[in-house]
TORLOFI-183476 format. One record per residue: x, y, z of N, C-alpha, C, O in turn; residue in three letters. Coordinates in steps of 0.1 Angstrom, whole numbers, plus 5000, padded with zeros to 4 digits. Layout:
residues N
XYZXYZXYZXYZAla/...
//
This chain:
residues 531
495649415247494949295242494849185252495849185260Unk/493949105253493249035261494448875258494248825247Unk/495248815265495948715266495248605259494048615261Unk/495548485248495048405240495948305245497048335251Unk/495348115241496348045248496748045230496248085220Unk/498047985234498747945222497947835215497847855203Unk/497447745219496747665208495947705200495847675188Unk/494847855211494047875200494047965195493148035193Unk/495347985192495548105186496248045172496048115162Unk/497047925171497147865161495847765158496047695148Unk/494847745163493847675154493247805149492547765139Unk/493047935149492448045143493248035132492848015120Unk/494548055135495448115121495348005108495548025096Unk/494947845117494747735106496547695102497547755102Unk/496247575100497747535098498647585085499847555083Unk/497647665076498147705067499447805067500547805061Unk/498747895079499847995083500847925093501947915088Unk/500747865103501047875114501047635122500047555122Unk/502047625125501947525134502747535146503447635149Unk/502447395155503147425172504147325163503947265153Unk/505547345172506547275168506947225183507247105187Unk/506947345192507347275206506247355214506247485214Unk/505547295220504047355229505047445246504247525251Unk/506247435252506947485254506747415273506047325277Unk/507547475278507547395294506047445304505447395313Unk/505947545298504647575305503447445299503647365290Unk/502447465305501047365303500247445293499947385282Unk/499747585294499147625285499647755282499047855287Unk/500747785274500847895269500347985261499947965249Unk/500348115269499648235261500448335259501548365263Unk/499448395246499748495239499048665240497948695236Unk/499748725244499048845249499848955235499249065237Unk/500348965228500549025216501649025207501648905204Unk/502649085199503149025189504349095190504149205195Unk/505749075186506249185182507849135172508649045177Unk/508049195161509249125159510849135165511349245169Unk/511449045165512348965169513549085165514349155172Unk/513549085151514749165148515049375154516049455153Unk/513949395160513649505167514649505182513949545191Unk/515849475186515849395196515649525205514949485214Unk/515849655207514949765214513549735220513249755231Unk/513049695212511249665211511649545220511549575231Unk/512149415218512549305227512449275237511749195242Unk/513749365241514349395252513849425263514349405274Unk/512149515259511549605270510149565264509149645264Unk/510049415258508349385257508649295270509649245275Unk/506849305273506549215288506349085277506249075265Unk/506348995292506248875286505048815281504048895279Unk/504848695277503348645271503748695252502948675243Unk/504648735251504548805233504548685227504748575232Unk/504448725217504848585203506048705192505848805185Unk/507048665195508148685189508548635173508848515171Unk/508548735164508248665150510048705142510648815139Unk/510348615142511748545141512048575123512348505114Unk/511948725125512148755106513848765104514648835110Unk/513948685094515448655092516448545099517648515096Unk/515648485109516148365117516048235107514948205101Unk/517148175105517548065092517947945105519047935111Unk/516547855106516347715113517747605113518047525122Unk/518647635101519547605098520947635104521747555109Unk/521147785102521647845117521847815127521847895136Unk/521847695129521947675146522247765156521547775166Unk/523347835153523647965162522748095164522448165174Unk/522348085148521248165153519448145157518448225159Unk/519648035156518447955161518448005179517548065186Unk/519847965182520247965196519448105206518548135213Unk/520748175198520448295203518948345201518548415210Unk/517848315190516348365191515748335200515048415206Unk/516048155204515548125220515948155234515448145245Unk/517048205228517648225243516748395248516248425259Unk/516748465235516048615238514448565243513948605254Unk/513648455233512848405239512448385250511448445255Unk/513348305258513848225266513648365281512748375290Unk/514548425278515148575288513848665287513548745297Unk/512848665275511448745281509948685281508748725280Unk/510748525284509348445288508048475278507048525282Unk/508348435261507848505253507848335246508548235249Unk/506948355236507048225223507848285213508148405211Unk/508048155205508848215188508148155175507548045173Unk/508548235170507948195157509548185144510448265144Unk/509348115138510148055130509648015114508547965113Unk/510348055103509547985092510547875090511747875093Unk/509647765083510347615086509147525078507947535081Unk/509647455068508547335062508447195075509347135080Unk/507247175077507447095086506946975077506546985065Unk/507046785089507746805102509146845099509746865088Unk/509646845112511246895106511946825114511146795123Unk/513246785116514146685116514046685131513946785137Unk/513946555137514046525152515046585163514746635174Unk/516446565154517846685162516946785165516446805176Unk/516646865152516547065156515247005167515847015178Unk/514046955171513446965179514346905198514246945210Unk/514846815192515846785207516346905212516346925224Unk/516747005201517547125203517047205212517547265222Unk/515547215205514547345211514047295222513947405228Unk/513547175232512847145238513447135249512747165259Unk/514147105250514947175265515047325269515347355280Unk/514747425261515047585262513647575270513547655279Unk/512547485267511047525274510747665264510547745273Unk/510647715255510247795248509247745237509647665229Unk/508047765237506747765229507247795216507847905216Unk/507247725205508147705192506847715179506747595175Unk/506247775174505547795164506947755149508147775147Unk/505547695141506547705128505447765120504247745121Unk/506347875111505647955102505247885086505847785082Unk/504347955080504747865067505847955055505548075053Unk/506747915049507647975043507248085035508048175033Unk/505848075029505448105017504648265024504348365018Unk/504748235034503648335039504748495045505848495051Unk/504248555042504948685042504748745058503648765063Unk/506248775065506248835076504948955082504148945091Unk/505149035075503749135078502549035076501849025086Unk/502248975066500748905070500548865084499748905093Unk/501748765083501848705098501648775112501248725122Unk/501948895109501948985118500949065122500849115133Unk/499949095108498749145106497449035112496449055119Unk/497848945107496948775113497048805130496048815137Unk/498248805136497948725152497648835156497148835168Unk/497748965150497549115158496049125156495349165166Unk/495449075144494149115145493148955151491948955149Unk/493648875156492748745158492848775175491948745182Unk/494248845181494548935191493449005196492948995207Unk/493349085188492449225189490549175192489749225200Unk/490449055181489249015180488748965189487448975189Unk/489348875199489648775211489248935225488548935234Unk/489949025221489949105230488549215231488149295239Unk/488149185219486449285218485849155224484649175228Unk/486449015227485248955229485048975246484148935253Unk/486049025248486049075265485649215268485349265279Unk/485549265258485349395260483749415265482849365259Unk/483449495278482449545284481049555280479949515284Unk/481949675264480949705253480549635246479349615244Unk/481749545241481249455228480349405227479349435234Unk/480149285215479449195212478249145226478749115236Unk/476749145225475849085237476248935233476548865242Unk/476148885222476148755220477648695218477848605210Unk/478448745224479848655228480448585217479748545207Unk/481848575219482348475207483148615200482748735201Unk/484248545193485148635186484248655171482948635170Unk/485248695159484748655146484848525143483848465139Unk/485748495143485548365139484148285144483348215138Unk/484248305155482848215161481848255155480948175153Unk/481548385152480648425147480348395134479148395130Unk/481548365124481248335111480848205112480048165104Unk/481248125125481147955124479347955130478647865128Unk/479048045137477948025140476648095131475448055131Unk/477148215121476348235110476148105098475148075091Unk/477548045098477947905089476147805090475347755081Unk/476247815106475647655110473847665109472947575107Unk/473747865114472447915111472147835095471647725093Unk/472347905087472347905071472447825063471647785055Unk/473847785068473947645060475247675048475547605038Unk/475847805051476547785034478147865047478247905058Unk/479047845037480347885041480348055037479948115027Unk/481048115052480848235057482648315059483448305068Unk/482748395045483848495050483748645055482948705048Unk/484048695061484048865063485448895062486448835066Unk/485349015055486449125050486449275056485349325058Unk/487549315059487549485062487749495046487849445035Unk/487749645054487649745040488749745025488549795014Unk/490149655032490949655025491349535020492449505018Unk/490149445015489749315009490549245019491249175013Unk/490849235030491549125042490449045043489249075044Unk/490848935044489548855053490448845069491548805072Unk/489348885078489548855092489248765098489748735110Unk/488248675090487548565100486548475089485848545081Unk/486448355088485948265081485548195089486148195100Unk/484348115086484247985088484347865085484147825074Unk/484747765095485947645093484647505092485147405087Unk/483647495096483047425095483147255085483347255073Unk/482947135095483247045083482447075070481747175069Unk/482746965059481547015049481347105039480647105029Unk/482247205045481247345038481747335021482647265015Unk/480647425016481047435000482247514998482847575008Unk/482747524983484247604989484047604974483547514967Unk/484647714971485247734955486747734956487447694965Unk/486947804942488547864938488847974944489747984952Unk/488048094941487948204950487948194965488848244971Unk/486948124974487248094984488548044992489248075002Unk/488547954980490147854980491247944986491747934997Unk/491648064974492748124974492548244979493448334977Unk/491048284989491548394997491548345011491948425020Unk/491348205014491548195027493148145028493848155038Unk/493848075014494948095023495748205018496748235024Unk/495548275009496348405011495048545020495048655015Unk/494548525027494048585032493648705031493848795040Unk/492748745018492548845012491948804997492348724989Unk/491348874998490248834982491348844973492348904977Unk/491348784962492048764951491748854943490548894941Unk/493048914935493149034927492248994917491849104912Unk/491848904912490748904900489548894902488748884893Unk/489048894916487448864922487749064928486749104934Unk/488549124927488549224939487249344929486549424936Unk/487249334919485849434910485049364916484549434924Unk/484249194916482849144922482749184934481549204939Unk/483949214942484349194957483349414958482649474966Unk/483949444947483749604952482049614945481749724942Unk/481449534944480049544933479249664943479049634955Unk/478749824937478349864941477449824949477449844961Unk/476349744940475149684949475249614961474249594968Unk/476249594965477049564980477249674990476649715000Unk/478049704984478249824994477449954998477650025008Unk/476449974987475450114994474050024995473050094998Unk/473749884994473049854997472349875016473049875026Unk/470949865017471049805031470549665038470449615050Unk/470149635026469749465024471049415020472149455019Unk/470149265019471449125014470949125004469849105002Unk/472349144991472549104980473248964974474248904979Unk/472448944963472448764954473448864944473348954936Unk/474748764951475648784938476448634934477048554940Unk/476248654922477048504917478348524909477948564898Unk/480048524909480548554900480648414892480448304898Unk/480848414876481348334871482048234868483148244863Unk/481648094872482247994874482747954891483647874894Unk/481948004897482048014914480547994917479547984910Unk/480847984927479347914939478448064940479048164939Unk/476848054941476348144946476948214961477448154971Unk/476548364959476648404972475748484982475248554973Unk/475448514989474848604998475748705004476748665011Unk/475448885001476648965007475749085013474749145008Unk/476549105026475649215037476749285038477749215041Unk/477049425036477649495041477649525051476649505058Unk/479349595059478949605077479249725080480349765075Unk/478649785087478549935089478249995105477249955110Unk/479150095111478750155118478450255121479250335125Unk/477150295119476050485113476550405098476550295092Unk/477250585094477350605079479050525074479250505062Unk/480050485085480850465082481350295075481250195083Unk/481550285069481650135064483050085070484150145073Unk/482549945071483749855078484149725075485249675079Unk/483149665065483549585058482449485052481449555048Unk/482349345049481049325044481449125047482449055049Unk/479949115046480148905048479248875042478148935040Unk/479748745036479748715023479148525026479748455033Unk/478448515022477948345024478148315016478148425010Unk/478348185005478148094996477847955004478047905015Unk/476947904989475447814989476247724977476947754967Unk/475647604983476747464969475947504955476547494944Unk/474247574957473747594945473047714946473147774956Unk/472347744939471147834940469747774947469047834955Unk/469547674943468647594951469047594964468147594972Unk/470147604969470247624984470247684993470347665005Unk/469847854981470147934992469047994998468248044990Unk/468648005013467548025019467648155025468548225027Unk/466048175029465648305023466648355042466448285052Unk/467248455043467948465057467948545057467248565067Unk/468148675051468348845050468548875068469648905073Unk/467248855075467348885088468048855096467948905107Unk/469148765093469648625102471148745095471648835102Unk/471348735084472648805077472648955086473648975093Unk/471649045084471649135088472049245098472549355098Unk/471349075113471949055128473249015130473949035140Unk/473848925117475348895122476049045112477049085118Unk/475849095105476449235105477049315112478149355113Unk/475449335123475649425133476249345141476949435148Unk/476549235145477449185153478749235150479349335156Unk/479049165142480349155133480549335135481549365142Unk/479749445129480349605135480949585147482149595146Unk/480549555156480849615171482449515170483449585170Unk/482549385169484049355169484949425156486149435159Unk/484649455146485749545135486049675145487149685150Unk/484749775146485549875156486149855159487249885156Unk/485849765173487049765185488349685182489249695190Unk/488549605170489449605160490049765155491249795158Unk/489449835148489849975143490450065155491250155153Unk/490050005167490450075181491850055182492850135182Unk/491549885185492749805192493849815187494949815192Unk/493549815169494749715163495649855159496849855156Unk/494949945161495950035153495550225152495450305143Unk/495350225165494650325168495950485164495650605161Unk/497150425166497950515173498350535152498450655148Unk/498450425144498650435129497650565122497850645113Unk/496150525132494750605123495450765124495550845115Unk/495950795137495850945141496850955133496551025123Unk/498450895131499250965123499050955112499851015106Unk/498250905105497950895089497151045086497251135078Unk/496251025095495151125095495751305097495451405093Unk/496751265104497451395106498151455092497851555086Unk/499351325085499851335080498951375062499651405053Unk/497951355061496751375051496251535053496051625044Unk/495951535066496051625068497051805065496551905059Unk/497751785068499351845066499451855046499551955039Unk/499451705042499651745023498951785024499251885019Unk/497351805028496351905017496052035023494952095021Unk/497552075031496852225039496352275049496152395052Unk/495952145056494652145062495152135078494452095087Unk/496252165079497052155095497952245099498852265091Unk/497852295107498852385113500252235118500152115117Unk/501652355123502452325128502152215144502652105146Unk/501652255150501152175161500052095159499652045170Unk/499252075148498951945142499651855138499251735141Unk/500651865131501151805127502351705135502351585134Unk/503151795143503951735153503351655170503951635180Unk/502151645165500751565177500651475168500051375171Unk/501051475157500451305155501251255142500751155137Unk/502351315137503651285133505051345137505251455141Unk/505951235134507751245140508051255133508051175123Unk/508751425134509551485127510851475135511051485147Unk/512151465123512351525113511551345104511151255112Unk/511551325092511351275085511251255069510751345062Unk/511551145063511651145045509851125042509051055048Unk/509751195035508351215026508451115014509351145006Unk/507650995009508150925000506750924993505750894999Unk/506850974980505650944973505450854960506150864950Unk/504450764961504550654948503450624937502250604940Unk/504050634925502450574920502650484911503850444911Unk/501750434900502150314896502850374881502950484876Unk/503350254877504550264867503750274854502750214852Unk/504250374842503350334826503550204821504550174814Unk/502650124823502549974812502650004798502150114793Unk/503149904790503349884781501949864775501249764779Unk/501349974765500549974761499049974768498049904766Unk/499350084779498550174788497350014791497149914784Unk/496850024802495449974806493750044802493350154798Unk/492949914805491749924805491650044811492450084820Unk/490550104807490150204814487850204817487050294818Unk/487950104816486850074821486550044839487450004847Unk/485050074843484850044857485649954862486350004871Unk/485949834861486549734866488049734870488649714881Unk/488549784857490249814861490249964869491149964876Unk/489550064869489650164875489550134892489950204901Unk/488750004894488049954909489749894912490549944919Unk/489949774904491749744904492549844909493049824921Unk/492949944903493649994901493150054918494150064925Unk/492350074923492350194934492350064946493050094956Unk/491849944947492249844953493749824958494049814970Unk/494749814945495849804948496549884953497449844960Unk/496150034952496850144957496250124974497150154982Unk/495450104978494450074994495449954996495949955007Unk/495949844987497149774995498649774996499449705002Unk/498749914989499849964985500349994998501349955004Unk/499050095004499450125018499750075028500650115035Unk/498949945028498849825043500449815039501349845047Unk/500549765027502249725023502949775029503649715037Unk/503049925028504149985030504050025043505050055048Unk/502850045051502950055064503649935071504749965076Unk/503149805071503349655075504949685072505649705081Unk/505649695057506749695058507549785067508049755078Unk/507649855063507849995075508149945087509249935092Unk/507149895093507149905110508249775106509149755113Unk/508049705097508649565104510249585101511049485102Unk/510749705096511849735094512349845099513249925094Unk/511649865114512249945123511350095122511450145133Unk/510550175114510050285112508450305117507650225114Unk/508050435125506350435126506550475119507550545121Unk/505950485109504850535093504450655097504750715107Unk/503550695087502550745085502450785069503050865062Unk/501250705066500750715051499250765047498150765051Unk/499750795038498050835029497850805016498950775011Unk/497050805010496150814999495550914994494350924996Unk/496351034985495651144980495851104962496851104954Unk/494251074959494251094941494750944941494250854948Unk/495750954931496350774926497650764931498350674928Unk/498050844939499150854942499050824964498350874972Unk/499950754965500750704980501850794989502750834981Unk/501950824995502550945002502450825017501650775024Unk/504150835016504850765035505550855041506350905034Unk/505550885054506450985061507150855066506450755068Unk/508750845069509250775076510250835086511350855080Unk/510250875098510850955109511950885106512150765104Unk/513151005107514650955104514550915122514650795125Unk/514551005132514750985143514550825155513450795160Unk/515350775155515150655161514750545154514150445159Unk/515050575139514850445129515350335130515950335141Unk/515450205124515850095124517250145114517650245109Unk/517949975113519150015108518650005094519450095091Unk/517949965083517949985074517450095068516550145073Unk/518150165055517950255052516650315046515650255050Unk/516550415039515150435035515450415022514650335016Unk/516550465014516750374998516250185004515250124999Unk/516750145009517050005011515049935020514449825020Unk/514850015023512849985026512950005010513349915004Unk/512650085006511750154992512150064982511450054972Unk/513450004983513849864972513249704976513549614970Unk/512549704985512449604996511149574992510749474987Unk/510449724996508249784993508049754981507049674978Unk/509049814967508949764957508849674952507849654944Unk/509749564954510049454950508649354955507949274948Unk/508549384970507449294975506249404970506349494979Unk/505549434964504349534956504649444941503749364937Unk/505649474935505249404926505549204922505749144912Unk/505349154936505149014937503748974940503048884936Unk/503649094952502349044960501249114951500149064951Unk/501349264942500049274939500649284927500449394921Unk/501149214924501449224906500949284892500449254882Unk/501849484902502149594897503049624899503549574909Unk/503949734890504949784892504849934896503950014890Unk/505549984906505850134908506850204907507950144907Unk/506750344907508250444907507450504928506350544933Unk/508750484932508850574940509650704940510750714934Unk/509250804948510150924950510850944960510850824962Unk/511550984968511651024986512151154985512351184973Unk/512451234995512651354991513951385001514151275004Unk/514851445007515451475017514951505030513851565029Unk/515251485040514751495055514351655058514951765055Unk/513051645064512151715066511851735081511451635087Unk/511851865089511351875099510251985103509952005115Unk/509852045092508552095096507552095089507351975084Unk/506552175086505252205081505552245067505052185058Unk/506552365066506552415054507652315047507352255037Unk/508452305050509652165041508752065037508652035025Unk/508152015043506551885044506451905028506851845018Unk/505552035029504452095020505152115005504452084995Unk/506552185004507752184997507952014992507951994980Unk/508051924999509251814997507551734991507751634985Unk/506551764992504851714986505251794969505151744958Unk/505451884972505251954959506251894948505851864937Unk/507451894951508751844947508651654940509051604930Unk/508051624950507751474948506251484940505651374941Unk/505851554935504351514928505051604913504351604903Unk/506151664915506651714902507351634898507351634886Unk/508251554904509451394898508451334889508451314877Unk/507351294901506651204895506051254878506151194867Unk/505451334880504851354868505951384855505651354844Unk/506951444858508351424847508451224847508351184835Unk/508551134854508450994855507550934842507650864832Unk/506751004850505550964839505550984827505250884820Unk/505951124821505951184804507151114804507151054794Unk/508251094810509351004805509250824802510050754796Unk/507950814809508050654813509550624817510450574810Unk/509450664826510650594833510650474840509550434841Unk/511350414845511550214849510650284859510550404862Unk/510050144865510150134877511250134885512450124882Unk/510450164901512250234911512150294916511150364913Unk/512650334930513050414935514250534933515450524933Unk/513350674931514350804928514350914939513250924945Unk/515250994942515551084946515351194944516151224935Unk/514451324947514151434942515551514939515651604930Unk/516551464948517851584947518651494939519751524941Unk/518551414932518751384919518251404907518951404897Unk/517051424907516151534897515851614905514751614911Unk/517151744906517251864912516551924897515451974897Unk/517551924884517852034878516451994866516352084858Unk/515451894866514351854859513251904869512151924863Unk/513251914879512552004889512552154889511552234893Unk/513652184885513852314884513652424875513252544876Unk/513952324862513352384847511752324845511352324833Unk/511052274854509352234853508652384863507652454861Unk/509452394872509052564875509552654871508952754874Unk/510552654864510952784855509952784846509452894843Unk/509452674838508452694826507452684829506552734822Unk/506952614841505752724850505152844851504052894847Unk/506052864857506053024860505753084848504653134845Unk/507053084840506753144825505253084821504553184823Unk/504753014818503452974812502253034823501053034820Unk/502653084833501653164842501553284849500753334857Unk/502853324842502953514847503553554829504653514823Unk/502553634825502753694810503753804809504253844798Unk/504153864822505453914826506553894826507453974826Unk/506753724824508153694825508253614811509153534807Unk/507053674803507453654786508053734778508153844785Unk/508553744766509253854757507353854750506453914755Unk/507253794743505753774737505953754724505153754714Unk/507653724724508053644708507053544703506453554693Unk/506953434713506253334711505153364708504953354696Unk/503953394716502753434711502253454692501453394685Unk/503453584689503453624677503953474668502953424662Unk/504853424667505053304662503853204659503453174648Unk/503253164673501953074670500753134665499953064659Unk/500553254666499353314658499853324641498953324632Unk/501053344638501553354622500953204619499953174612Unk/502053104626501452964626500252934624499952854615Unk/499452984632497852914631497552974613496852914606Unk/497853044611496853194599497453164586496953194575Unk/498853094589499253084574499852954578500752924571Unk/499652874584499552704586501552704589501552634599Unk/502252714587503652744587503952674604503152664614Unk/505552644600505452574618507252624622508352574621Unk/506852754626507852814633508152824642509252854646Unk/507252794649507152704669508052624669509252624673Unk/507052524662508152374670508952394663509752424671Unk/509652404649511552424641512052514652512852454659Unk/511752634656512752674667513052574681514152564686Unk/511752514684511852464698512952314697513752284706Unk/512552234681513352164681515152194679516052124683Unk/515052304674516452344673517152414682518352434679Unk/516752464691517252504702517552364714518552354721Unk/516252284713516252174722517952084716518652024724Unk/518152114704519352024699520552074701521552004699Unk/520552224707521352284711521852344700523052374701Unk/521252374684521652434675522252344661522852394651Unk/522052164665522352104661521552074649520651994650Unk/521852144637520952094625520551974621519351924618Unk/521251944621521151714615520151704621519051684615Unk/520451714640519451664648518251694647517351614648Unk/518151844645517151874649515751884636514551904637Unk/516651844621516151814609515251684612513951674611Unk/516451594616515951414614514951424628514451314630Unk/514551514638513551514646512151534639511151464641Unk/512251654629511051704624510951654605510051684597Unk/512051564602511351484593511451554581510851534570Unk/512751684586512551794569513751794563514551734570Unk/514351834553515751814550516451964558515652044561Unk/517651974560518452074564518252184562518252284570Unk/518052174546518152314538516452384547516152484554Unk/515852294542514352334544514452394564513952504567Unk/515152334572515352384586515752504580515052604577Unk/517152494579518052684581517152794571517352914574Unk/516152734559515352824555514252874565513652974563Unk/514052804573513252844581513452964591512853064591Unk/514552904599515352994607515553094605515253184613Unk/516253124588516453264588515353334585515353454583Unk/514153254584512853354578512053374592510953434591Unk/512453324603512053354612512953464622512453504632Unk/514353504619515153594622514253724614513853804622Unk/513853744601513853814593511953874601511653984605Unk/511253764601510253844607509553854619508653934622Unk/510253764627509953824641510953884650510753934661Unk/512453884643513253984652513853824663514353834674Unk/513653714656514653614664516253654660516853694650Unk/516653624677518353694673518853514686518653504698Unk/519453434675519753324676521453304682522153214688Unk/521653394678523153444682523153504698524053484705Unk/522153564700522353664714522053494726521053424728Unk/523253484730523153394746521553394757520853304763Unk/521453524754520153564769518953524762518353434768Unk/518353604744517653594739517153434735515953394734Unk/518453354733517953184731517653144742517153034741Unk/517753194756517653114768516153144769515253054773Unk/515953254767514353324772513353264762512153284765Unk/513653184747513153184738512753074744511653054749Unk/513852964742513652824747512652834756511652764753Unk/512452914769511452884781510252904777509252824779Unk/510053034767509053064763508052914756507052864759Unk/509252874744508952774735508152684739507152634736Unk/509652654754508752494763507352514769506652414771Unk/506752684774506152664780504452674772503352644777Unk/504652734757503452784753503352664745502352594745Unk/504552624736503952514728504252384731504152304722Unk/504552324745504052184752503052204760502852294769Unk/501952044757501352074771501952074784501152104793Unk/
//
């Protein structure tokens, strides 16, 4: 990435994120890339020019204030700090003699954003150098500020994963609630994220008039390179009356705006694309052994997640279905962003509704993978306020354990599910033995070989003379023989159970006594008469 001075790299990020606290002994300090602080490996052996992001450094700490600058200090690097400013005259006396470039974070703002922001304003700065890039110069941001000034109305662009990358800051401009609250949480707001996905946007090839409710008109161009989509920019107008006729003008800053997202998709994270892609690869079959180890680190935990059963299920209309797959697209960034920033390269995908993380045990950080997955959780359901179950499976070093430890983890889950179980992180080798009886009654429900064909005859008497000798056996076996129980399950008196029982001894040859015969019955039971 192409070196940024420190000023303007906090006038991009806007004071919201980011202020200077000590501009540092140099005259103009730069920023050539990011990396965090608590990594001290990564540290130790980054060149200098970094911006060092100070996760877990408490300003209060003096000592360990000390020591962040002093590492600062030792790789000729800036720091970053979260801190409500201004802040007390001492702690600046403190820092200003070190000559270390002193950013203050804002408290509210979450480490990975932070980190996702200077990496990609980074990246953007660096397509504007790039050979290829852009003919008409200028990062995104300039380019939103110069689409702004064309038009006349306030200009955001988003990637694919409702981020916004670049706005325009222009005095003046119109501004809503929505605008409000995705520039400073930097990312469209979970309740605009259905207008945000409006088909008419996205397969259009013109500029679409969309207005949401109780917000400013807008103008939105999708941005595209060939067939592949990359993200879309969005104008708003103080009224309808204002908005002028531009399509052509929106069009041309599209195609702008493509050429810096790629070389974004290049820059920022080129080495994440291949191992995701590999690792997607590999769950659906689709990779040999030396696919897989070219572009994921093995050995590694396989963690698969999906969202938790709400209390009295969701919409299931277009809109929450658009939600629902939104949040899972940020499920990922989450857990990637967390990941790395807790010592781990990732690799994630998105197959169906369900999230799948590889996390390489080999050369991990000190925190554990129970202790990430309690961490992802917790921040998932603050930041996209949903709840999930995770799974992880035990450590994995090949192709076929992979494909095993996929299968294992999409079978937890779905026991999770018919259980509604909490949200959480669980262990497959903790639901060894609920794994084990979901393929035993598998199998049985799919090889007619490993039936007696008791059951069969049971449900066809059932169907022809209406009688329910299925489920009274399945509940009474499931109680372990316990009549009470297995009465007050089905709602009949006792007598009416054991009359059953023995009328089902008498005509199909149930022998309730024989050990082997209840075992084989039960599987049968579970597997013909549940779904």
């Amino acid at each position: 990435m192409t070196a940024m001075l420190l000023g303007h790299l906090v006038e991009a990020l806007q004071d919201d994120v980011v202020s200077v606290l000590s501009k540092g002994a140099e005259a103009e300090p730069r920023v050539a890339g990011v990396e965090l602080l608590d990594s001290h490996e990564v540290v130790r052996a980054t060149a200098s020019g970094h911006l060092l992001l100070g996760v877990g450094v408490d300003i209060a700490d003096l000592d360990a204030l000390d020591a962040a600058l002093r590492t600062a200090a030792d790789t000729s690097c800036a720091l970053a700090v979260k801190c409500a400013v201004p802040v007390d005259e001492d702690l600046l006396a403190r820092i200003r003699p070190t000559g270390v470039p002193v950013l203050a974070v804002n408290p509210q703002m979450p480490w990975t954003r932070v980190q996702r922001l200077v990496t990609t304003v980074l990246a953007a700065r660096a397509a504007d150098s790039d050979p290829g890039g852009s003919p008409t110069g200028g990062d995104l941001f300039s380019l939103a500020n110069a689409v702004a000034g064309i038009v006349g109305g306030a200009v955001a662009i988003m990637d694919t994963q409702q981020v916004i990358v670049a706005y325009s800051n222009l005095p003046d401009q119109p501004i809503d609630e929505t605008r409000r609250r995705g520039i400073l949480g930097r990312r469209v707001p979970e309740d605009a994220i259905a207008d945000h996905l409006d088909r008419k946007v996205w397969t259009s090839d013109t500029v679409a008039h969309h207005q949401r409710p109780g917000n400013l008109p807008r103008l939105a161009v999708v941005v595209r390179a060939g067939e592949d989509v990359l993200g879309s920019l969005w104008v708003a107008f103080p009224d309808d009356a204002s908005v002028p006729e531009c399509g052509p003008t929106l069009q041309e800053a599209a195609r702008v705006a493509a050429l810096h997202m790629l070389a974004l998709r290049r820059q920022v994270d080129a080495e994440q694309e291949s191992r995701d892609r590999a690792l997607r690869s590999a769950l659906e079959g689709r990779a040999g052994q030396s696919d897989l180890t070219d572009g994921v680190c093995l050995p590694g935990v396989l963690v698969g997640m999906s969202e938790a059963v709400r209390e009295g299920g969701e919409a299931s209309d277009a809109g929450a279905a658009a939600r629902r797959r939104a949040a899972l697209l940020r499920l990922v960034d989450l857990a990637v962003l967390d990941s790395r920033s807790l010592g781990y390269e990732p690799a994630a995908a998105l197959l169906g509704d369900r999230v799948y993380l590889l996390l390489p045990t080999a050369g991990s950080g000190p925190v554990s993978t129970g202790v990430l997955l309690d961490h992802l959780l917790d921040r998932a359901r603050h930041s996209l306020h949903r709840s999930f179950v995770a799974v992880n499976s035990p450590a994995v070093g090949a192709l076929s354990p992979l494909l095993r430890a996929r299968r294992d983890i999409d079978a937890a889950l779905d026991h999770l599910r018919e259980q509604r179980a909490d949200p959480g992180a669980y262990r497959t080798e903790d639901l060894r033995p609920e794994l084990v009886l979901r393929r035993l009654i598998g199998a049985v429900r799919g090889d007619a070989e490993l039936r007696t064909g008791i059951v069969e005859r049971l449900r066809a008497h059932d169907a022809e003379h209406a009688t329910e000798y299925a489920v009274t056996l399945l509940a009474y076996l499931r109680h372990f023989g316990d009549v009470v129980a297995a009465s007050g399950e089905l709602h009949i008196h006792q007598n009416t159970l054991r009359l059953r029982l023995r009328r089902a001894e008498q005509l199909f040859g149930v022998s309730l006594a024989d050990p082997t015969r209840r075992l084989l019955l039960t599987l049968e039971l579970a597997a013909l008469t549940q779904p």
